[in-house]
TINU-703142 format. One record per residue (C-alpha): x negated, y negated, z negated; residue in one letter. Coordinates in nm, 3 decimals. Example, Ala and Ser with C-alpha at 12.3 -4.5 7.8 and 13.67 -1.06 7.14 Angstrom:
BEGIN
R        xx        yy        zz   residu
R    -1.230     0.450    -0.780        A
R    -1.367     0.106    -0.714        S
# end
This chain:
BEGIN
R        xx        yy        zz   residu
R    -9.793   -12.048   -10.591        X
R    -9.850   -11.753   -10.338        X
R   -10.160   -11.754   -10.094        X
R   -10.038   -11.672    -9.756        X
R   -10.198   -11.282    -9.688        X
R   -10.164   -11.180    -9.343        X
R   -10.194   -10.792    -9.243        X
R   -10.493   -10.788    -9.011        X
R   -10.517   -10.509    -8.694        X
R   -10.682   -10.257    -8.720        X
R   -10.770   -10.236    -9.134        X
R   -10.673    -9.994    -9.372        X
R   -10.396   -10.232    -9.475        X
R   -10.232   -10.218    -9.127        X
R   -10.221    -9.879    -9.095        X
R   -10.083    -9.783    -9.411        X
R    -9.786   -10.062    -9.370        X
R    -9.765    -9.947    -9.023        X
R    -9.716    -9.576    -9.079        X
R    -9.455    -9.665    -9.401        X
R    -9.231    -9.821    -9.167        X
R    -9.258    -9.579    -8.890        X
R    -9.205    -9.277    -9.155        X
R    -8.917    -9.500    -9.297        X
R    -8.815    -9.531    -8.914        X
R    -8.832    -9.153    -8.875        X
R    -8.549    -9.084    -9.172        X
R    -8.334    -9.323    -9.067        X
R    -8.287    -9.239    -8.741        X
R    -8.322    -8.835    -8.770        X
R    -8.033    -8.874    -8.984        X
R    -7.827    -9.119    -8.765        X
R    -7.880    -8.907    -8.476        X
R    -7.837    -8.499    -8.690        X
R    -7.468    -8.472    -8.581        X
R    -7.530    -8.501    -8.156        X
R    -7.639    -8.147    -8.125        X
R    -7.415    -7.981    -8.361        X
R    -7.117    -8.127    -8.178        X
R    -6.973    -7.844    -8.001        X
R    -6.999    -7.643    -8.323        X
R    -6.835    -7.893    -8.507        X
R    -6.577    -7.898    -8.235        X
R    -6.527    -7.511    -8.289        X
R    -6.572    -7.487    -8.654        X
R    -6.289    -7.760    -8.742        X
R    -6.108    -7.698    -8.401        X
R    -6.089    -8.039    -8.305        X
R    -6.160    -8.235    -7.944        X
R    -6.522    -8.387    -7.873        X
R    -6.392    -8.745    -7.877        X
R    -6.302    -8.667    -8.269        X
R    -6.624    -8.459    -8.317        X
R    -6.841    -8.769    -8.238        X
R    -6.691    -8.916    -8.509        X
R    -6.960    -8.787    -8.712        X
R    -7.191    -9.027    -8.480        X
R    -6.931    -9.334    -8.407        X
R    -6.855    -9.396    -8.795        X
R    -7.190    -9.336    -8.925        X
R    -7.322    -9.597    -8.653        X
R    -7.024    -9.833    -8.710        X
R    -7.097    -9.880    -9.094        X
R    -7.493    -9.936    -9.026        X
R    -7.414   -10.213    -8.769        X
R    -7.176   -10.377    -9.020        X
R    -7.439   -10.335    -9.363        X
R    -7.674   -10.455    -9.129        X
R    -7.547   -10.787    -9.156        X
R    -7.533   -10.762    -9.542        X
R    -7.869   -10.632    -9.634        X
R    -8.065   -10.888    -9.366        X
R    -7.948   -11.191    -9.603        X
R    -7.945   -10.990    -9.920        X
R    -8.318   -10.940    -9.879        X
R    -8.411   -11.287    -9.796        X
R    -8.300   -11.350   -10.138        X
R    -8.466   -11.036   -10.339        X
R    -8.711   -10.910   -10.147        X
R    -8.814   -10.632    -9.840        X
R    -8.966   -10.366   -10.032        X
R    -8.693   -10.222   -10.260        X
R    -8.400   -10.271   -10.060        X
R    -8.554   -10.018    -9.756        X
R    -8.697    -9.814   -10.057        X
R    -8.296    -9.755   -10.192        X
R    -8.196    -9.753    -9.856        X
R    -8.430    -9.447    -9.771        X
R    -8.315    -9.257   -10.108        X
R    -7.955    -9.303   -10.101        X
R    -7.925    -9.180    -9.746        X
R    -8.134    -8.885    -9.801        X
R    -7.924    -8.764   -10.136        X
R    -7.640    -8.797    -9.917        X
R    -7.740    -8.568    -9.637        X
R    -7.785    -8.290    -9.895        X
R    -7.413    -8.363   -10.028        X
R    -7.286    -8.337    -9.699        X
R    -7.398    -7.929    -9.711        X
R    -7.094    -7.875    -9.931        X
R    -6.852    -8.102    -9.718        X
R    -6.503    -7.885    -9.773        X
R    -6.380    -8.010    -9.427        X
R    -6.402    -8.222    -9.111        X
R    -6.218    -8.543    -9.315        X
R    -6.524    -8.520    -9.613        X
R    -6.801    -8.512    -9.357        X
R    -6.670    -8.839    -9.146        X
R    -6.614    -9.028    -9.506        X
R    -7.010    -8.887    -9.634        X
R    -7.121    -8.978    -9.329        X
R    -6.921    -9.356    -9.342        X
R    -7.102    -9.429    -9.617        X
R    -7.461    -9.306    -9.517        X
R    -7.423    -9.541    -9.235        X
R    -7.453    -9.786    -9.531        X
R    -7.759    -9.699    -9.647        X
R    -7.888    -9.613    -9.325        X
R    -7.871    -9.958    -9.258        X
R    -8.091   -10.076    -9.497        X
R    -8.444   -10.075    -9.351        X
R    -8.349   -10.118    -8.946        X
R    -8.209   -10.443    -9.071        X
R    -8.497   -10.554    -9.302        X
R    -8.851   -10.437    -9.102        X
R    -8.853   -10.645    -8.827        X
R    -8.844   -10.936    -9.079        X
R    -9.105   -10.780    -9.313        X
R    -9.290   -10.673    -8.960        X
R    -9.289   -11.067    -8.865        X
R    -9.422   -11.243    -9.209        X
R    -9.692   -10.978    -9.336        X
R    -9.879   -10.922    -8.989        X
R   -10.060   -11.186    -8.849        X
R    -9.906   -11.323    -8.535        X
R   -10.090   -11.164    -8.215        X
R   -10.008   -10.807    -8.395        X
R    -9.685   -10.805    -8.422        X
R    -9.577   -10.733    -8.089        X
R    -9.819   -10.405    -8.135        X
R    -9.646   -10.317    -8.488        X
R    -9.275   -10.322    -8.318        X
R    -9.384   -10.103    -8.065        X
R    -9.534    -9.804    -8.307        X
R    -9.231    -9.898    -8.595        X
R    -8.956    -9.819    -8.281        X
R    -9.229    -9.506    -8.174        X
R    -9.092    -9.380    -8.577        X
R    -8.730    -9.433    -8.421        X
R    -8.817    -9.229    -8.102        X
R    -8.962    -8.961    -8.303        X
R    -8.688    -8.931    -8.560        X
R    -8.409    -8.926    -8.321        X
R    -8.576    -8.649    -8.137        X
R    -8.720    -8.476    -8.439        X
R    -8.318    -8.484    -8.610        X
R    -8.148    -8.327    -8.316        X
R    -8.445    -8.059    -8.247        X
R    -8.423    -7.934    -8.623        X
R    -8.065    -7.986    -8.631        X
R    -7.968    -7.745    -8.362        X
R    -8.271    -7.502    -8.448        X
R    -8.148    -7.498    -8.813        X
R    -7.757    -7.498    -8.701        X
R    -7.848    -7.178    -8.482        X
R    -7.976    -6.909    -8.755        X
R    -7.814    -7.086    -9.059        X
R    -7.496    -7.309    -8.937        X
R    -7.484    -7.621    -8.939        X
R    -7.505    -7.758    -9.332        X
R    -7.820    -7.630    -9.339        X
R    -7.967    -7.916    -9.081        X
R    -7.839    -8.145    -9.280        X
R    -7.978    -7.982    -9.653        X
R    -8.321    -7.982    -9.434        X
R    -8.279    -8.340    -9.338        X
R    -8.233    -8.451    -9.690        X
R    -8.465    -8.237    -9.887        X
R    -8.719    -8.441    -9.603        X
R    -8.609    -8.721    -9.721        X
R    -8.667    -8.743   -10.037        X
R    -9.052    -8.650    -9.954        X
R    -9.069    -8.947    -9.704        X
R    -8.931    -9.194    -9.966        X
R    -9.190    -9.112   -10.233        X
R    -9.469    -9.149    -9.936        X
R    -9.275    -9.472    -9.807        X
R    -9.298    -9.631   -10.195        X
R    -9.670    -9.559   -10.211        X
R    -9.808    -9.665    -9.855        X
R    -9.625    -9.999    -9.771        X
R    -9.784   -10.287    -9.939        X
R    -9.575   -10.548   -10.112        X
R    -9.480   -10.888    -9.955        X
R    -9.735   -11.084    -9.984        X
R    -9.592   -11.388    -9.790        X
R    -9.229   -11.337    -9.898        X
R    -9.012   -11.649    -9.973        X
R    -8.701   -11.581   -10.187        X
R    -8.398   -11.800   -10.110        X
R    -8.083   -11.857   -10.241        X
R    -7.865   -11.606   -10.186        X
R    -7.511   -11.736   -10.139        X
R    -7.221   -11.569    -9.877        X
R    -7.150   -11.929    -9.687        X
R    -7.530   -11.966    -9.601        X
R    -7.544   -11.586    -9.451        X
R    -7.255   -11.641    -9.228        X
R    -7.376   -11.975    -9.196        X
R    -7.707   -11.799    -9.096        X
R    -7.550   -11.546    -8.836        X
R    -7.321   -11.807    -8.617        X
R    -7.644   -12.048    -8.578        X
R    -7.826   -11.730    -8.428        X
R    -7.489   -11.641    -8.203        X
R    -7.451   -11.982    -8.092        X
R    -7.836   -11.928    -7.936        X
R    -7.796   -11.896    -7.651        X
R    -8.177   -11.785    -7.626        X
R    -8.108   -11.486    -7.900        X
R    -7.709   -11.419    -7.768        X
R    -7.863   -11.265    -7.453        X
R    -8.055   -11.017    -7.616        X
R    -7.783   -10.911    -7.851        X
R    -7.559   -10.861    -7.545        X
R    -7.850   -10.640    -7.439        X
R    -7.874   -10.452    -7.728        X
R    -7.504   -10.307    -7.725        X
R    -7.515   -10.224    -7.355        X
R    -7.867   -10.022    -7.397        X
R    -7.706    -9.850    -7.730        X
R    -7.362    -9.775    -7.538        X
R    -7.545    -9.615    -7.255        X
R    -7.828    -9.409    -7.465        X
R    -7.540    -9.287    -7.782        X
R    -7.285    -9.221    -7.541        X
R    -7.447    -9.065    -7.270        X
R    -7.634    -8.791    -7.570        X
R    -7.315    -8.733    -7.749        X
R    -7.164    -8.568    -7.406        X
R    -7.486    -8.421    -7.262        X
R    -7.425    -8.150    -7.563        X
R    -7.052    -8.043    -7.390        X
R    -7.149    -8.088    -7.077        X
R    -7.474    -7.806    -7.083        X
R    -7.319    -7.555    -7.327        X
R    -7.052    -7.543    -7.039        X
R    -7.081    -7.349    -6.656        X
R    -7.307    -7.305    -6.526        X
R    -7.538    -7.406    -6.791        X
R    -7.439    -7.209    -7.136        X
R    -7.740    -7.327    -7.267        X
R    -7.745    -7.279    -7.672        X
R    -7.743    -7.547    -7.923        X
R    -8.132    -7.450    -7.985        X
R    -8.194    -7.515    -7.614        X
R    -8.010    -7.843    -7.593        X
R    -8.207    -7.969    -7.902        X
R    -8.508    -7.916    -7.756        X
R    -8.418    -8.092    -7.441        X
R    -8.454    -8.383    -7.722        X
R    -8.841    -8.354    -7.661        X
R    -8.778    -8.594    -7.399        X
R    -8.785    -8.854    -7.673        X
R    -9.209    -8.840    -7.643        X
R    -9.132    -9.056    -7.358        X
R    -9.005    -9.294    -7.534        X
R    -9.217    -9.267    -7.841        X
R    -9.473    -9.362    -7.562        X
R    -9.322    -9.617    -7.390        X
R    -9.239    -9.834    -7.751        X
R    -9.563    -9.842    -7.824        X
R    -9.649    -9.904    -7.424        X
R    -9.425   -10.200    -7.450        X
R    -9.609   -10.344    -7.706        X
R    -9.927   -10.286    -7.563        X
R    -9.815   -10.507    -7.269        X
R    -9.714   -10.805    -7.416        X
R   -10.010   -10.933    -7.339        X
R   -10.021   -10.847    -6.963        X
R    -9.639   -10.884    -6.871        X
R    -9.394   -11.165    -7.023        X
R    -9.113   -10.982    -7.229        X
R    -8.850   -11.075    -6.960        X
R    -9.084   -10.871    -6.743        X
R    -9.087   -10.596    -7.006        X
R    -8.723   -10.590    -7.046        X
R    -8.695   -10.558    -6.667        X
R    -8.889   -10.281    -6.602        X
R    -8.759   -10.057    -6.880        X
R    -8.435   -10.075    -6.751        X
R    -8.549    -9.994    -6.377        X
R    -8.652    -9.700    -6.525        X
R    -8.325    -9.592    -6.711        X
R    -8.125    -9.634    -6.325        X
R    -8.355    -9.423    -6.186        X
R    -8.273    -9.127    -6.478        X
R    -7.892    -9.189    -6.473        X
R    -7.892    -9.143    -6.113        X
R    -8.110    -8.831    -6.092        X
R    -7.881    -8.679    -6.358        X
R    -7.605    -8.660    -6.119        X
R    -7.821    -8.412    -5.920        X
R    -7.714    -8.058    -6.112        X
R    -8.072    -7.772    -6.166        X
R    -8.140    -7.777    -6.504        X
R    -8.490    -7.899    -6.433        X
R    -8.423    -8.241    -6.258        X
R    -8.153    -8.282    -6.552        X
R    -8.481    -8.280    -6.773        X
R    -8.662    -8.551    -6.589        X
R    -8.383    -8.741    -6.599        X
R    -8.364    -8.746    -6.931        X
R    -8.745    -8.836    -6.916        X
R    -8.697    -9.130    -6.747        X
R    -8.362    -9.227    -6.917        X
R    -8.571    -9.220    -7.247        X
R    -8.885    -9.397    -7.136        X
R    -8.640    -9.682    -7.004        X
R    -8.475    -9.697    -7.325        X
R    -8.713    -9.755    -7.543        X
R    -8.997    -9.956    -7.361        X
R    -8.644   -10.221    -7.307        X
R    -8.528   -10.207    -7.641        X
R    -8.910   -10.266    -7.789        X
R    -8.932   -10.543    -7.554        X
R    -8.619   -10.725    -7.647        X
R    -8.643   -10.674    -8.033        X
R    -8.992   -10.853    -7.964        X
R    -8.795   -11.160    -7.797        X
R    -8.600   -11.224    -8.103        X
R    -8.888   -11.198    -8.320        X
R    -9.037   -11.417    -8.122        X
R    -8.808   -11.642    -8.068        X
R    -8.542   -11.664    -8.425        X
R    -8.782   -11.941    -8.623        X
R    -8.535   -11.916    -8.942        X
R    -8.356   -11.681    -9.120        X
R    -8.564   -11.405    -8.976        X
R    -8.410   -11.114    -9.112        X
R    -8.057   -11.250    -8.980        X
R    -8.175   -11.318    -8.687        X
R    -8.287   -10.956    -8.637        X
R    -7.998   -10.823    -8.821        X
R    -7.771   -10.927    -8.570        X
R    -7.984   -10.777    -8.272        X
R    -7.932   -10.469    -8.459        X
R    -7.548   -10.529    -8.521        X
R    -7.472   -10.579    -8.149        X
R    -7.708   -10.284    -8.081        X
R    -7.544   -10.023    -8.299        X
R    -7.212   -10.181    -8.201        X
R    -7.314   -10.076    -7.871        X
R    -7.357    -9.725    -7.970        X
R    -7.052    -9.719    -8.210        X
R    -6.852    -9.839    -7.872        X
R    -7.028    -9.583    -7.621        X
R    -7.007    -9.268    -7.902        X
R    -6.627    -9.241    -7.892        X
R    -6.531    -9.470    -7.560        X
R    -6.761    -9.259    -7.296        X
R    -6.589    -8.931    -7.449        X
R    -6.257    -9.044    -7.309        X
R    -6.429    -9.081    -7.044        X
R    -6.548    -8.730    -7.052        X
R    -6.276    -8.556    -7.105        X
R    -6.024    -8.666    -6.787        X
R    -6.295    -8.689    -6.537        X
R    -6.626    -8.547    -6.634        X
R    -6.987    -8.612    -6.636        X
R    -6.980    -8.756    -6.298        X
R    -6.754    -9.058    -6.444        X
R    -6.957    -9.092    -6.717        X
R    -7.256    -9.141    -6.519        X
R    -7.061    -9.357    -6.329        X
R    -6.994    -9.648    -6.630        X
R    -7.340    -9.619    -6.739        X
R    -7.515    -9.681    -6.431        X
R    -7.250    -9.998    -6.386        X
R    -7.387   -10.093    -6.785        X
R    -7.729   -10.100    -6.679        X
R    -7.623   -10.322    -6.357        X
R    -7.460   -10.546    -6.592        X
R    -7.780   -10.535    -6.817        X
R    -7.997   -10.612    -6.529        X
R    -7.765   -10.944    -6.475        X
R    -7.816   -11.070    -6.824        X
R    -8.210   -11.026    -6.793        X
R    -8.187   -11.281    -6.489        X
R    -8.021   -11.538    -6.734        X
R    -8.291   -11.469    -7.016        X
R    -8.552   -11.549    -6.768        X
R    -8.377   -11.902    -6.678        X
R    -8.362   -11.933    -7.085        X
R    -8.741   -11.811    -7.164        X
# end
């Protein structure tokens, strides 16, 4: 019979676990995220419209939110380690096969079925997160795992467009892989096996089972109605930021826009900020703030120099991330079974979100411009602000 092992703060144990998952964090999310800068060249190497250029992101998002759902119960039947492990491999070997995509069609389908893999360790670490470190850490751990998310997200679109400049835009995504591959070796050797893992049964009835009992929460259903409007807001609102500053009066290049993606500091700050807090402010509180923060970005980014566009994006970021660490600590906190369901449908209604705001917001785009799509994220966060009040009659 197992001994229950808790990761203590602040040992040699913690750090290595933590800085697996926030390296495993980094590829996942530096590949979901490759495509946003290279979207205008997509657009002008296949000749099609932005809306079917962010295909690349809305497909690739659409297939992680759905696996999400699969590996969460899969692994509370075999195990954390090996599913993230495959997860990290597969992904990466498939970055490198998109480089010899023959056309636009090939690329959506490669990228389909990264989204698979992709989803393997977003829906499987907040589980491992919640029975290997001891209780009063965990909040802490979330916050420097979604820090891994910040920094791959910004780190995927800065090399992308760098790369996609001198050497097109294959080559971003040969870099990306080749990456990879290093950061699933490291990943294999630094996170330590479950030590207080329990396997169960894995049958399909008792997953779905396992998902409606978290929907009917009414506790966890707010923050998955959270999760999609945050994602909607953040996916769309980068996908379009691309078309809208290569355009007058702007023509910036796609190296310049992807290093407007070093706004993502702020929220590799504000994760971990988030966490930090959880003992000073209740996550309601948390939750509240952060989203202050992202209405105060989306309405300085309908002011037009180049600079205040910048600290928009600042703020937009912080907000994002310091919310979404904040509510990803509620349902750990609050989901007593079925952990890894619990948090895989967070992450499904989250990256439905962003599946939703990818292509909807660029139909948006298109007719009326970046005004309008201001417009509908600003009324998102409204609505977001709305649903907090009901959490805090629920907490």
């Amino acid at each position: 019979m197992q001994n229950d092992h808790f990761i203590k703060a602040n040992t040699k144990e913690f750090w290595r676990a933590t800085l697996a998952l926030t390296i495993g964090a980094f590829v996942v999310f530096s590949n979901l995220h490759i495509t946003q800068p290279l979207l205008p060249l997509l657009s002008k190497d296949f000749g099609i419209s932005p809306a079917t250029a962010s295909l690349t992101v809305t497909l690739v998002t659409l297939t992680l939110s759905a696996f999400l759902l699969f590996f969460g119960p899969v692994s509370d039947a075999v195990g954390r380690k090996q599913i993230m492990a495959l997860g990290l491999l597969a992904s990466s070997i498939i970055s490198i096969i998109i480089f010899f995509a023959p056309n636009f069609a090939s690329l959506v389908a490669l990228r389909a079925v990264q989204g698979v893999f992709l989803a393997s360790l977003p829906a499987i670490a907040y589980a491992y997160i919640g029975e290997e470190f001891e209780t009063k850490s965990v909040a802490m751990v979330i916050g420097i795992y979604i820090s891994g998310n910040s920094l791959g997200g910004m780190a995927g679109r800065i090399i992308s467009g760098f790369v996609a400049d001198f050497w097109g835009w294959r080559f971003s995504f040969l870099v990306m892989g080749l990456f990879g591959l290093i950061s699933f070796i490291i990943f294999l050797f630094l996170l330590p096996r479950s030590s207080n893992f329990r396997a169960k049964n894995f049958t399909k009835l008792k997953a779905i089972q396992d998902i409606f009992i978290h929907w009917r929460n009414p506790v966890l259903r707010r923050a998955y109605y959270l999760a999609g409007i945050i994602f909607f807001i953040f996916v769309g609102l980068f996908n379009y930021l691309g078309y809208y500053l290569h355009a007058e009066p702007y023509y910036l290049s796609t190296t310049i826009i992807g290093l407007l993606y070093l706004t993502y500091l702020a929220g590799t700050f504000s994760s971990t900020l988030s966490g930090k807090l959880a003992d000073r402010l209740t996550i309601v509180q948390r939750i509240f703030f952060g989203l202050v923060i992202t209405l105060v970005g989306l309405l300085l980014m309908l002011l037009k120099p180049l600079v205040i566009i910048f600290i928009a994006l600042i703020f937009i970021v912080f907000g994002f991330f310091f919310t979404h660490s904040a509510a990803s600590s509620w349902v750990s906190f609050h989901a007593k079974e079925a952990r890894a369901s619990a948090s895989a449908l967070y992450l499904f209604s989250y990256y439905m979100g962003g599946s939703m705001g990818s292509s909807f917001l660029g139909y948006i785009w298109e007719p009326f411009g970046w005004n309008a799509v201001i417009l509908v994220t600003i009324i998102l966060v409204l609505l977001g602000m709305w649903n907090v009040k009901l959490m805090s009659q629920l907490d």
